[in-house]
C-alpha positions as CSV (number, residue, x, y, z in Angstrom):
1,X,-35.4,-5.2,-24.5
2,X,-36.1,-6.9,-27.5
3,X,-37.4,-5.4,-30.0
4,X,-39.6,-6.5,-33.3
5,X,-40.0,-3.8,-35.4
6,X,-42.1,-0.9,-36.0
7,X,-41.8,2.6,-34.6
8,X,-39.3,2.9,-31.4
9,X,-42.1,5.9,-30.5
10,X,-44.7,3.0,-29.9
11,X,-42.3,1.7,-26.8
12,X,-42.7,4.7,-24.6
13,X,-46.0,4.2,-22.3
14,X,-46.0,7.4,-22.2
15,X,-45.7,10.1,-25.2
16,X,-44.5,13.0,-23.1
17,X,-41.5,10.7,-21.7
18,X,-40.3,10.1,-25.6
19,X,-40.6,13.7,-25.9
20,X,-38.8,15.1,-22.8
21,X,-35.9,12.7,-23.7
22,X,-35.6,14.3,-27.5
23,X,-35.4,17.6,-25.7
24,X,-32.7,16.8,-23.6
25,X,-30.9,15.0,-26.5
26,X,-31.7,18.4,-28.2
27,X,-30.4,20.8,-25.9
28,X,-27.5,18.9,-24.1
29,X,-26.5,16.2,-26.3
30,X,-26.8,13.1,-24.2
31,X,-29.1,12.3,-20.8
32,X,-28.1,10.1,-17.9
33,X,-30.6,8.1,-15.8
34,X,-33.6,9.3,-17.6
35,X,-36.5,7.2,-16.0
36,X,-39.8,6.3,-17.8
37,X,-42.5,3.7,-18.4
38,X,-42.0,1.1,-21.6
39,X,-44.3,-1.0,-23.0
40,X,-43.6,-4.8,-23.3
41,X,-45.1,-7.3,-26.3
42,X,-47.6,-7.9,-23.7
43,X,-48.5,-5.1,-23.1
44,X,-47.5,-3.9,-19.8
45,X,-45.4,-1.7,-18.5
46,X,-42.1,-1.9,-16.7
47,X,-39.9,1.0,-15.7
48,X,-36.2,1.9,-17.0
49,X,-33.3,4.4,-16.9
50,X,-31.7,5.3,-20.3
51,X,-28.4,6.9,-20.7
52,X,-27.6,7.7,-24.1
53,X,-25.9,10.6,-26.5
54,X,-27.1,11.8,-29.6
55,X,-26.3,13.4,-32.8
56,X,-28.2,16.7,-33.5
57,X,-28.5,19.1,-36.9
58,X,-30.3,22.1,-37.1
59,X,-32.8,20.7,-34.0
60,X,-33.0,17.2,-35.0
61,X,-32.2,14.2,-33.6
62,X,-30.4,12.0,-35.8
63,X,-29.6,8.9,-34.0
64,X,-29.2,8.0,-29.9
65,X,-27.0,5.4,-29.0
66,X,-27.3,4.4,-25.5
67,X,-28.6,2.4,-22.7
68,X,-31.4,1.1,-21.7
69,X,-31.7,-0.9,-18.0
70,X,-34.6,-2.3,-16.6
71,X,-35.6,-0.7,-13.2
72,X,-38.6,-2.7,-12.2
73,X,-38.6,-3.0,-8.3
């Protein structure tokens, strides 16, 4: 996915998706096969799967490092 700047948060097509992968981050520290909705430079959508581990202190998310596969069918 390339990517051109701005916030990361503006990807997700869908706000609750960002959000339910920070709380897994949160709580167990890394997700695998988390599927959601991105948004492409034109706009539309496409779906993926992220598997990725983060770093946490005191509740926050620090950085994810992970990966991100297109799943369109």
């Amino acid at each position: 996915m390339e990517y051109l700047g701005g916030s990361l948060a503006n990807c997700y097509a869908n706000s609750e998706d960002r959000e339910g992968l920070l709380a897994l981050i949160r709580s167990e520290k890394r997700v695998k096969r988390y599927e959601c909705q991105l948004v492409r430079k034109d706009g539309g959508t496409f779906a993926v799967s992220i598997t990725a581990r983060g770093m946490v202190r005191q509740g926050d998310v620090l950085l994810m490092d992970g990966i991100v596969e297109d799943i369109t069918r």
